[in-house]
TORKOL-198471 format. One record per atom (N, C-alpha, C): z, y, x; atom name; residue number from 1; residue in three letters. Coordinates in nm, 4 decimals. Last residue first. Layout:
BEGIN
+----------+----------+----------+------+------+------+
!        Z !        Y !        X ! name ! resi ! resn !
+----------+----------+----------+------+------+------+
!        Z !        Y !        X !   CA !  NUM !  ala !
...
+----------+----------+----------+------+------+------+
***
This chain:
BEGIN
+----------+----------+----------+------+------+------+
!        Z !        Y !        X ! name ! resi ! resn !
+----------+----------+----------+------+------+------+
!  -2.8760 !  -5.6317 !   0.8395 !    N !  105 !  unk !
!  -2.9787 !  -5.7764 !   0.8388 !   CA !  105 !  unk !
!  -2.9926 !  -5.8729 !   0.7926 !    C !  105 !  unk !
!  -2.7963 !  -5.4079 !   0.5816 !    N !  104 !  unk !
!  -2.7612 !  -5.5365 !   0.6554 !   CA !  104 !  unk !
!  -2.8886 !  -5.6071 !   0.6984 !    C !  104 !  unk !
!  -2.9319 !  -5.1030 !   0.5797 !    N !  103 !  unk !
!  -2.9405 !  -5.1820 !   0.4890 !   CA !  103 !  unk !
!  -2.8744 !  -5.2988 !   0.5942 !    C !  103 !  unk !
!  -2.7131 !  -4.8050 !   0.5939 !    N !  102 !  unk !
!  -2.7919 !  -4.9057 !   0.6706 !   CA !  102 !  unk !
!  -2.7749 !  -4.9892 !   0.6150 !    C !  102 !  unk !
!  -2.5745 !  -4.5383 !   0.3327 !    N !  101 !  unk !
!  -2.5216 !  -4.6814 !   0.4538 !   CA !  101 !  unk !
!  -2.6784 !  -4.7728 !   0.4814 !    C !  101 !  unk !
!  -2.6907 !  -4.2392 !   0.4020 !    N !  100 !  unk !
!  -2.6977 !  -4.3791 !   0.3094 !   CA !  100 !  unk !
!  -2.6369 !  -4.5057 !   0.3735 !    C !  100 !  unk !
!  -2.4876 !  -3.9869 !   0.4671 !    N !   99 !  unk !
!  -2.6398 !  -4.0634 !   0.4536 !   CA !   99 !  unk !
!  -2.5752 !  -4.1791 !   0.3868 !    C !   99 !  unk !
!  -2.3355 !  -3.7224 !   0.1913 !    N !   98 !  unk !
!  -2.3043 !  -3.8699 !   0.3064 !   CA !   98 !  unk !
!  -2.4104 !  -3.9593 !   0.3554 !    C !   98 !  unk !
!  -2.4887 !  -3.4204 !   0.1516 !    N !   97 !  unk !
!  -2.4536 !  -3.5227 !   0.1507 !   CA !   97 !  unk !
!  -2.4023 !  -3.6711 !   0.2440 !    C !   97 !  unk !
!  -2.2915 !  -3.1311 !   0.3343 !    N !   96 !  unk !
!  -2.4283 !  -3.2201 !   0.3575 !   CA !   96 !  unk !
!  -2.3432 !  -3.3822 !   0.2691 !    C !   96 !  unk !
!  -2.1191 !  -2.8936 !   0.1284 !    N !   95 !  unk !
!  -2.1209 !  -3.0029 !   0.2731 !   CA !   95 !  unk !
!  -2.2625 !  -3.0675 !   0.2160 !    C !   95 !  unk !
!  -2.2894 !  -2.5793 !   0.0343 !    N !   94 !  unk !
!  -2.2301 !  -2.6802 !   0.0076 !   CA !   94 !  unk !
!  -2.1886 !  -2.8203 !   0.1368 !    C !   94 !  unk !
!  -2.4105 !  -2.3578 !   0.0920 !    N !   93 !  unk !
!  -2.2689 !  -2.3502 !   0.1351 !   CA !   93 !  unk !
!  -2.1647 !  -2.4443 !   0.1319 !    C !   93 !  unk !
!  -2.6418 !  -2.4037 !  -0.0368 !    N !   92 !  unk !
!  -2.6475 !  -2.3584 !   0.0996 !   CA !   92 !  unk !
!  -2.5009 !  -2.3813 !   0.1976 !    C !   92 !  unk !
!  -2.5920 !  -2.4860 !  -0.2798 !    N !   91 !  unk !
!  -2.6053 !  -2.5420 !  -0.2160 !   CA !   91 !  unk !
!  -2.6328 !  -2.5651 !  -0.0399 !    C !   91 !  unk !
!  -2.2594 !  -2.3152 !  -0.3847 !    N !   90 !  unk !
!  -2.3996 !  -2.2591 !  -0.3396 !   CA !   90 !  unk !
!  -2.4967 !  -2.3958 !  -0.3042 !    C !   90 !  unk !
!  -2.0171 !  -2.1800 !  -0.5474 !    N !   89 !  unk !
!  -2.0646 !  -2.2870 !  -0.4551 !   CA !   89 !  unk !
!  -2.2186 !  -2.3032 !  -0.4407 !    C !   89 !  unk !
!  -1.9349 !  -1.8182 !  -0.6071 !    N !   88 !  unk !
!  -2.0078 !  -1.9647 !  -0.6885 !   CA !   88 !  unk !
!  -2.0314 !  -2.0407 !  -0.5567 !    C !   88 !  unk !
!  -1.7254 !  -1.6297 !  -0.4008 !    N !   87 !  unk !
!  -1.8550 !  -1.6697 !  -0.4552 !   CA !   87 !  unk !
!  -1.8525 !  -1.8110 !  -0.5438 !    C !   87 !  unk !
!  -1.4459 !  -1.4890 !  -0.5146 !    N !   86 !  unk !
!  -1.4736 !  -1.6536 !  -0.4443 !   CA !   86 !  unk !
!  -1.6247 !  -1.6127 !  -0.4772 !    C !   86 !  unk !
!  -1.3644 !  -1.1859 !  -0.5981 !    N !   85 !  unk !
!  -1.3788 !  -1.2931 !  -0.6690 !   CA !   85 !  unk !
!  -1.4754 !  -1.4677 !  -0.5713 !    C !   85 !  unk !
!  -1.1753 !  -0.9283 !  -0.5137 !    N !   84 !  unk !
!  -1.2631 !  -1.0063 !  -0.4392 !   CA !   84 !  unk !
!  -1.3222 !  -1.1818 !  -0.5188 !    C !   84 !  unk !
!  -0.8936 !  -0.7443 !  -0.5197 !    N !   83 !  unk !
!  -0.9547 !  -0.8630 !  -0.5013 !   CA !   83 !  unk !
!  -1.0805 !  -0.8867 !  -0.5311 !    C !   83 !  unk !
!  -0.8584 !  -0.3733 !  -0.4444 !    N !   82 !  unk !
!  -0.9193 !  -0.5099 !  -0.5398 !   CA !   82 !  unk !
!  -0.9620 !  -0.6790 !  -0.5053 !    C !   82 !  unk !
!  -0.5947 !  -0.2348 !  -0.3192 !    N !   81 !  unk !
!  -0.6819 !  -0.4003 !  -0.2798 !   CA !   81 !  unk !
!  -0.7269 !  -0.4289 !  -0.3745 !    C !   81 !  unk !
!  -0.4920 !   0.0333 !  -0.4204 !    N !   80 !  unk !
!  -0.4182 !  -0.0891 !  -0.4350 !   CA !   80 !  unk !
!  -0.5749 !  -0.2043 !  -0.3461 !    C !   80 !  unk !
!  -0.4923 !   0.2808 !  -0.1180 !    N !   79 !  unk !
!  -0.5226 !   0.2112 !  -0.2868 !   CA !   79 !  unk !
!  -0.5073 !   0.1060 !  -0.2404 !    C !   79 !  unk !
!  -0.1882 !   0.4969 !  -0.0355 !    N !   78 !  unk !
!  -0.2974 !   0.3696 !   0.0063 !   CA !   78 !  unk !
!  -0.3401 !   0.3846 !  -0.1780 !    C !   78 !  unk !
!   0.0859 !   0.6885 !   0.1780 !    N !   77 !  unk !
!  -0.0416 !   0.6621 !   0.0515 !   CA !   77 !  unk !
!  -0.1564 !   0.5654 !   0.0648 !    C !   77 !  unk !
!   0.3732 !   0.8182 !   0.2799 !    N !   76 !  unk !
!   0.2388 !   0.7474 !   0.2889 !   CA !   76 !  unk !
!   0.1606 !   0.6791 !   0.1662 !    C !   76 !  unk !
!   0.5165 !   1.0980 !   0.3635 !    N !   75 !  unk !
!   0.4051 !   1.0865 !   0.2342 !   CA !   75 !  unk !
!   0.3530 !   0.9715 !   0.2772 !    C !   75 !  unk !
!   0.8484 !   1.2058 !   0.4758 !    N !   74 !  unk !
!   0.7015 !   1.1447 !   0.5004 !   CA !   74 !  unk !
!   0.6300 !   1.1056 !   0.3986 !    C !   74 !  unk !
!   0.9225 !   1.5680 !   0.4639 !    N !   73 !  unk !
!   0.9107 !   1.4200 !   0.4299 !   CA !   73 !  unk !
!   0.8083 !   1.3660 !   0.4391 !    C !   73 !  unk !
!   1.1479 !   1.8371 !   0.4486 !    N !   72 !  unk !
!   0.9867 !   1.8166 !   0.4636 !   CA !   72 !  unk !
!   1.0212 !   1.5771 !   0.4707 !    C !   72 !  unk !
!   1.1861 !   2.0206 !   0.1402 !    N !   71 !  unk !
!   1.2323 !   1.9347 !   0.2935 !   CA !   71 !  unk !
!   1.0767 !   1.8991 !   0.3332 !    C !   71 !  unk !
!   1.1017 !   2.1369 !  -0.0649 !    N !   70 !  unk !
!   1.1641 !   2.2519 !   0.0343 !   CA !   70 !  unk !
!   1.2285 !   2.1736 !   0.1415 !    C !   70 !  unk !
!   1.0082 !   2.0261 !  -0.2432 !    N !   69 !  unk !
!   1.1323 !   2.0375 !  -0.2975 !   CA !   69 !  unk !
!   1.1556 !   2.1023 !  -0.1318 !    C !   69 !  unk !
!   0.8335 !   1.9063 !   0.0453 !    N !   68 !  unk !
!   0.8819 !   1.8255 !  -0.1260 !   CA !   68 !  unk !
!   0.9860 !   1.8864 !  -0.1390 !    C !   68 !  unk !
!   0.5648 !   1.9011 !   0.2961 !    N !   67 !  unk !
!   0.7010 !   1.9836 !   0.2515 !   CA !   67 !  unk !
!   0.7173 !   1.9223 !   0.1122 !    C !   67 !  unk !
!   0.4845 !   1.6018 !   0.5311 !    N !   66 !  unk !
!   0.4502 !   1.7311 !   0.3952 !   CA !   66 !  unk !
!   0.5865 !   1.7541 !   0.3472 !    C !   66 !  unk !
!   0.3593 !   1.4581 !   0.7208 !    N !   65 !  unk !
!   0.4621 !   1.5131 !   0.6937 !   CA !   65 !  unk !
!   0.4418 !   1.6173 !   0.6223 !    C !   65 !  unk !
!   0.1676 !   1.1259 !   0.6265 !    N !   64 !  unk !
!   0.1900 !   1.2719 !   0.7035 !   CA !   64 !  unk !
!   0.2931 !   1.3266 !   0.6497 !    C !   64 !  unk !
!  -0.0667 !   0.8631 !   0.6065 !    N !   63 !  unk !
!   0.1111 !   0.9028 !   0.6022 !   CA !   63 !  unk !
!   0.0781 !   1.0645 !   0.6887 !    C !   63 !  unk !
!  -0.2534 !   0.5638 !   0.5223 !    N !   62 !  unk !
!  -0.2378 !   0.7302 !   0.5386 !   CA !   62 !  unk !
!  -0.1171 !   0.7905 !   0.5528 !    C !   62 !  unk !
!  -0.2581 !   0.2871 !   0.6700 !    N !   61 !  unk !
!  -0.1943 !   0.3711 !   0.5095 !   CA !   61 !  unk !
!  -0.2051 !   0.4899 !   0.6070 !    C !   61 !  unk !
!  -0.2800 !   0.0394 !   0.8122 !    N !   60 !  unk !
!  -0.3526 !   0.1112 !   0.7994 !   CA !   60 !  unk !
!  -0.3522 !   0.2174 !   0.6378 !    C !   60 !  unk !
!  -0.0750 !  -0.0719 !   0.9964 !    N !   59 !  unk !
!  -0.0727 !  -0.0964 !   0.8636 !   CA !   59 !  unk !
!  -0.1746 !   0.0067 !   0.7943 !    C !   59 !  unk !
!  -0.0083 !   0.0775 !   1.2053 !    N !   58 !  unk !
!  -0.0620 !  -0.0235 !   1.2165 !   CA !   58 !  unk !
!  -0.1385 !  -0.1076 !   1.0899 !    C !   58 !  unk !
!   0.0468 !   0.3533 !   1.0853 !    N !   57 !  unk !
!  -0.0852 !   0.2982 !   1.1586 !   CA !   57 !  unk !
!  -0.1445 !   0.1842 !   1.1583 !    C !   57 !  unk !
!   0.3099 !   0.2703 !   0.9627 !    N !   56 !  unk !
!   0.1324 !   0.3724 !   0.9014 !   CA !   56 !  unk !
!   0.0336 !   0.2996 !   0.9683 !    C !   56 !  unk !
!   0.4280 !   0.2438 !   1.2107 !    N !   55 !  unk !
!   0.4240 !   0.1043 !   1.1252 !   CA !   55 !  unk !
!   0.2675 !   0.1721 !   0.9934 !    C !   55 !  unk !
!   0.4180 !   0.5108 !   1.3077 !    N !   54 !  unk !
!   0.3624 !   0.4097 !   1.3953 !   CA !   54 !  unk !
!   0.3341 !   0.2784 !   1.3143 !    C !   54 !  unk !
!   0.6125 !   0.6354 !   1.1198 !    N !   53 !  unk !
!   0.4145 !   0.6832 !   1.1701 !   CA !   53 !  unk !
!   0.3632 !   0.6015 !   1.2164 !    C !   53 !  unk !
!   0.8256 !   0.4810 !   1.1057 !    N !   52 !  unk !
!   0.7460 !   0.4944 !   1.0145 !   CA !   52 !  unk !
!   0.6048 !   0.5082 !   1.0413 !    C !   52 !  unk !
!   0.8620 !   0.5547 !   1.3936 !    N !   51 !  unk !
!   0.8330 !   0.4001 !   1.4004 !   CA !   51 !  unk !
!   0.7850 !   0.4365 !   1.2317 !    C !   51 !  unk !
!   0.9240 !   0.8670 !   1.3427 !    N !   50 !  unk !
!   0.8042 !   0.7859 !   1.4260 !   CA !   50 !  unk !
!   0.7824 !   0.6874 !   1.4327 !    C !   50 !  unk !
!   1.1556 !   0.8318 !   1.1497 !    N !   49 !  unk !
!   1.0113 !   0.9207 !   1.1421 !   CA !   49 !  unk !
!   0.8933 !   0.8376 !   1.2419 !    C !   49 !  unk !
!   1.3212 !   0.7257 !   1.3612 !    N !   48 !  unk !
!   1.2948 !   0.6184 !   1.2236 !   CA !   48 !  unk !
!   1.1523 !   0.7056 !   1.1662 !    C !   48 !  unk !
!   1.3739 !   0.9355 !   1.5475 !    N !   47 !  unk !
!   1.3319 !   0.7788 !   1.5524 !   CA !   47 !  unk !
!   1.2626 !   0.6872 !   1.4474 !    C !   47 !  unk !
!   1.4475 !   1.1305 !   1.3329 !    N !   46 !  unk !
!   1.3315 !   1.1320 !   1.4211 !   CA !   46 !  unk !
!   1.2858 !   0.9911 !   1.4806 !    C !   46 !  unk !
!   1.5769 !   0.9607 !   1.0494 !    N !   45 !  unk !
!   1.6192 !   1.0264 !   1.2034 !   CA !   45 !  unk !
!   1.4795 !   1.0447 !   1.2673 !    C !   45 !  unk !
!   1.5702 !   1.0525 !   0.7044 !    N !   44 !  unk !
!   1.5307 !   0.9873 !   0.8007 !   CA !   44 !  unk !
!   1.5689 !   1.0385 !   0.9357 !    C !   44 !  unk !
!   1.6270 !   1.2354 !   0.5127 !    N !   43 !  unk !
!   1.7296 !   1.2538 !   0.5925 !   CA !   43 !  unk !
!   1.6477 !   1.0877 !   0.7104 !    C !   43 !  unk !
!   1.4081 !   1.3108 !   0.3122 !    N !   42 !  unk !
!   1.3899 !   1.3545 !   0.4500 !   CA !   42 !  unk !
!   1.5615 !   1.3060 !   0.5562 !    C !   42 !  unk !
!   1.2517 !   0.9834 !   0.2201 !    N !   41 !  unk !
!   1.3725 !   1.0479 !   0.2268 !   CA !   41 !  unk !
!   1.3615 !   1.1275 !   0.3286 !    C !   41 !  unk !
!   0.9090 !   0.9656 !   0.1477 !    N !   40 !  unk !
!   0.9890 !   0.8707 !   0.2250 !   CA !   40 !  unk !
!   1.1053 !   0.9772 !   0.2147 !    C !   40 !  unk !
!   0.6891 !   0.8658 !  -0.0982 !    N !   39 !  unk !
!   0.7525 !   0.9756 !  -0.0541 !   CA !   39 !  unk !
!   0.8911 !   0.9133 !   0.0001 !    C !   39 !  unk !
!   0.3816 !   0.7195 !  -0.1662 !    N !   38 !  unk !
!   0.5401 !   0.6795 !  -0.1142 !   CA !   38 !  unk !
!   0.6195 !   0.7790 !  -0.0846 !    C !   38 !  unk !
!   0.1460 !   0.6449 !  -0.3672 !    N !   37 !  unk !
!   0.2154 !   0.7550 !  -0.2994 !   CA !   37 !  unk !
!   0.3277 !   0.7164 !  -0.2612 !    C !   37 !  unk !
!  -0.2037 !   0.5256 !  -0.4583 !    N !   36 !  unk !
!  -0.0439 !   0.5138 !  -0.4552 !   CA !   36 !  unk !
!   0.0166 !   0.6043 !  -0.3338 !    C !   36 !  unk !
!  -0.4808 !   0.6062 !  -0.5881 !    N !   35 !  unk !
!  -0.4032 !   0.6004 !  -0.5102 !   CA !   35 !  unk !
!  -0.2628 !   0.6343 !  -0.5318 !    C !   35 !  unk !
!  -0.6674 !   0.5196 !  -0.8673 !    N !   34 !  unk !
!  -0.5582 !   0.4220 !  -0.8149 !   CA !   34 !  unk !
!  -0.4529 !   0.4402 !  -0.7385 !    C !   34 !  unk !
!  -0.8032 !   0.7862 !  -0.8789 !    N !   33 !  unk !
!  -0.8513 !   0.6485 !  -0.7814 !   CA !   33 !  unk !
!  -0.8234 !   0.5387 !  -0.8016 !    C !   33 !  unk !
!  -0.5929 !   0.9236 !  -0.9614 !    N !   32 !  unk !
!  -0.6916 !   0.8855 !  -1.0180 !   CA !   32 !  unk !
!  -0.7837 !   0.8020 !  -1.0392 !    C !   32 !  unk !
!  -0.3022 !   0.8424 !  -0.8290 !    N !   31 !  unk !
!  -0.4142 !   0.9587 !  -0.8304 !   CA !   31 !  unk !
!  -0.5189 !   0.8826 !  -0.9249 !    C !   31 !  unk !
!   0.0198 !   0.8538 !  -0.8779 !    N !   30 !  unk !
!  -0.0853 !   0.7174 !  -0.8708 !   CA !   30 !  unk !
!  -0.1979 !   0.8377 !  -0.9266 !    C !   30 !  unk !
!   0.2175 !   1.0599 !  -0.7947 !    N !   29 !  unk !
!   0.2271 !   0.9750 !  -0.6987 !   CA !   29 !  unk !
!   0.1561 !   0.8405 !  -0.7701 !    C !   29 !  unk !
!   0.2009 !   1.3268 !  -0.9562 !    N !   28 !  unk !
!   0.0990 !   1.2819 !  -0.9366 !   CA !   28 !  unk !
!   0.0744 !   1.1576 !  -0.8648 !    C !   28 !  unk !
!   0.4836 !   1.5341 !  -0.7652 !    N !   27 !  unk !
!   0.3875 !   1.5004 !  -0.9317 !   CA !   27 !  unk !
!   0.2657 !   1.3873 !  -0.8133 !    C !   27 !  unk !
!   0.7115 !   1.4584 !  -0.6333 !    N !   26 !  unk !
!   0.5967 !   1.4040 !  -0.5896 !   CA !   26 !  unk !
!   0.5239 !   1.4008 !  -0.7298 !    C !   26 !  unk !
!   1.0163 !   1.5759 !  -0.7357 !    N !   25 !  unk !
!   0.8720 !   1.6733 !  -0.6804 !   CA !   25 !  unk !
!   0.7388 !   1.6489 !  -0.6954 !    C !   25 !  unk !
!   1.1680 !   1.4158 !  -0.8296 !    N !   24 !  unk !
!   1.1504 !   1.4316 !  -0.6515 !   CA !   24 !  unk !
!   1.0365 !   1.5444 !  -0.6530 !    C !   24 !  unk !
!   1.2259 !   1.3715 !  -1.0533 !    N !   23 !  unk !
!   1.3404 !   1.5172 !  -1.0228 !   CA !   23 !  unk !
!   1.2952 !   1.4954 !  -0.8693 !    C !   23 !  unk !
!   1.0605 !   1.2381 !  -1.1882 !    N !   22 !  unk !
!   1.2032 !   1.1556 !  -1.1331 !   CA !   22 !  unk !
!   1.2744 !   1.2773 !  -1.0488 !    C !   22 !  unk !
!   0.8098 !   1.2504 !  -1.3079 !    N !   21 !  unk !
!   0.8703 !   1.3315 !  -1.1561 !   CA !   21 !  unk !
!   0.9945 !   1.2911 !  -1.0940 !    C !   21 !  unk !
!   0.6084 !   1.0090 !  -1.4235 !    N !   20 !  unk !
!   0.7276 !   1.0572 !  -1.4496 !   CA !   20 !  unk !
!   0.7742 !   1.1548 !  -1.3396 !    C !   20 !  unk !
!   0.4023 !   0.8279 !  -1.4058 !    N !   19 !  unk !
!   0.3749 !   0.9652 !  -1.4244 !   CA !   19 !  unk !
!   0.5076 !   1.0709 !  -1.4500 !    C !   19 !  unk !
!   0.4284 !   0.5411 !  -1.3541 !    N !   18 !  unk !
!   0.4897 !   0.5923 !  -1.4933 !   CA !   18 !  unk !
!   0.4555 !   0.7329 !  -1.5016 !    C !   18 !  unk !
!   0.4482 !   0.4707 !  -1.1225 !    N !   17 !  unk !
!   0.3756 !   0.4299 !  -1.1788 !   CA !   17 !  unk !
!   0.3339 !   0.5038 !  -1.3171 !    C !   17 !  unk !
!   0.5523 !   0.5975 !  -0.7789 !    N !   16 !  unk !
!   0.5992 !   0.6159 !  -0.9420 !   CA !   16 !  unk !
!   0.4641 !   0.5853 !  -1.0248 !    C !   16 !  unk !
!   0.8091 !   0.5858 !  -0.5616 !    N !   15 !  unk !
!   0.6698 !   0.5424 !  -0.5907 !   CA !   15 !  unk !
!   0.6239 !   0.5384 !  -0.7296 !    C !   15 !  unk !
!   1.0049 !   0.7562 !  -0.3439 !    N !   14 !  unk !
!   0.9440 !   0.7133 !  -0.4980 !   CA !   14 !  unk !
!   0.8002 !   0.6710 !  -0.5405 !    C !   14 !  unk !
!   1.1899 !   0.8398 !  -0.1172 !    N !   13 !  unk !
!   1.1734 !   0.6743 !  -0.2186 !   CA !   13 !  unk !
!   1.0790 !   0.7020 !  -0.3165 !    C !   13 !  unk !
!   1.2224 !   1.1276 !  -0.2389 !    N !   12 !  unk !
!   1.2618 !   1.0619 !  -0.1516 !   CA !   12 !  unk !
!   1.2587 !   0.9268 !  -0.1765 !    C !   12 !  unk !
!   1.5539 !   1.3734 !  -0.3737 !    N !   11 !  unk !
!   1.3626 !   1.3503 !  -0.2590 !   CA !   11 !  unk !
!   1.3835 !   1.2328 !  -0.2161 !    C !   11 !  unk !
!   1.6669 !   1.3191 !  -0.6923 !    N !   10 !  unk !
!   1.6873 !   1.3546 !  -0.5273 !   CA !   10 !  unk !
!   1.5511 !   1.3147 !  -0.5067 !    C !   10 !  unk !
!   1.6620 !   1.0321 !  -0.9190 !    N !    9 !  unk !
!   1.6665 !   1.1803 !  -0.8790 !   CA !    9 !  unk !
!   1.6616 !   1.2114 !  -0.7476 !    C !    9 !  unk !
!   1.4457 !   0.7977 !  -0.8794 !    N !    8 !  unk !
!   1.5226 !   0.8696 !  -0.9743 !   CA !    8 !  unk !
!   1.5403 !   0.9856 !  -0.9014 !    C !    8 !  unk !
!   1.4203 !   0.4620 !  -0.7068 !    N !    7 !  unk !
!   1.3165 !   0.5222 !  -0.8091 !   CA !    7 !  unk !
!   1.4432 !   0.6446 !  -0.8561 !    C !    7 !  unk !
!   1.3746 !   0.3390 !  -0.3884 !    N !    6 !  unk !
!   1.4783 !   0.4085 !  -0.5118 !   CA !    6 !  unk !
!   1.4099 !   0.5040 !  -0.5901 !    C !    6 !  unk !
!   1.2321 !   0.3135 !  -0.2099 !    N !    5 !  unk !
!   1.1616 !   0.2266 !  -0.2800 !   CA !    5 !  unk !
!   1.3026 !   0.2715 !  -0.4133 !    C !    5 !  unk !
!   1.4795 !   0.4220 !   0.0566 !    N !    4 !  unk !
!   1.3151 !   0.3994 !   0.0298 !   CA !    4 !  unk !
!   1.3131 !   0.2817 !  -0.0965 !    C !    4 !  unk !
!   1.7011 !   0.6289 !  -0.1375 !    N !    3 !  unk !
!   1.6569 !   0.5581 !  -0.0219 !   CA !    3 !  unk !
!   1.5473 !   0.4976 !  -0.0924 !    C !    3 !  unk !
!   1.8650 !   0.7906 !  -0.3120 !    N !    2 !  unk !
!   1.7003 !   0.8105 !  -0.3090 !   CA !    2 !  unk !
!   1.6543 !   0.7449 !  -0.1447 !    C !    2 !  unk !
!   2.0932 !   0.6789 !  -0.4116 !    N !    1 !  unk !
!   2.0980 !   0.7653 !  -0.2955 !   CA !    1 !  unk !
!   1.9615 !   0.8096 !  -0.2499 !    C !    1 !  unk !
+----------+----------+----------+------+------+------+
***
């Protein structure tokens, strides 16, 4: 029914790894960059449009209303997160050795 995250025909849901058009329109939905594309269903309700825009935000993804195949629909788009590899243990970063136990009287 091309609801969100439904990969195939009709507008709408598609996030597409594969370079494939899946009959939605969205050529191009992984850019060059990496960037990823969401093309949201236009039968969404105005309500559900704006808590989308609003969950965008919070969630810091790009999103706008762009025309697909002659509806109009929500687009949100991000790159993927490269992780980040742990630094090496450092001695700077390391805990302080244990002092020495006190000799007995």
């Amino acid at each position: 029914d091309g609801g969100v995250g439904a990969a195939g025909g009709g507008v709408g849901g598609v996030v597409s790894g594969d370079g494939g058009d899946g009959g939605d329109g969205a050529d191009g939905d992984v850019g060059a960059d990496g960037t990823r594309r969401l093309v949201l269903p236009p039968s969404l309700s105005r309500n559900d449009r704006r808590i989308v825009h609003a969950l965008a935000e919070e969630l810091r993804l790009d999103h706008a209303s762009e025309p697909v195949n002659g509806y109009r629909c929500i687009v949100l788009s991000w790159r993927p997160i490269t992780p980040v590899p742990a630094p090496a243990a450092t001695s700077a970063l390391s805990p302080a050795p244990a002092p020495a136990p006190a000799p007995e009287p």
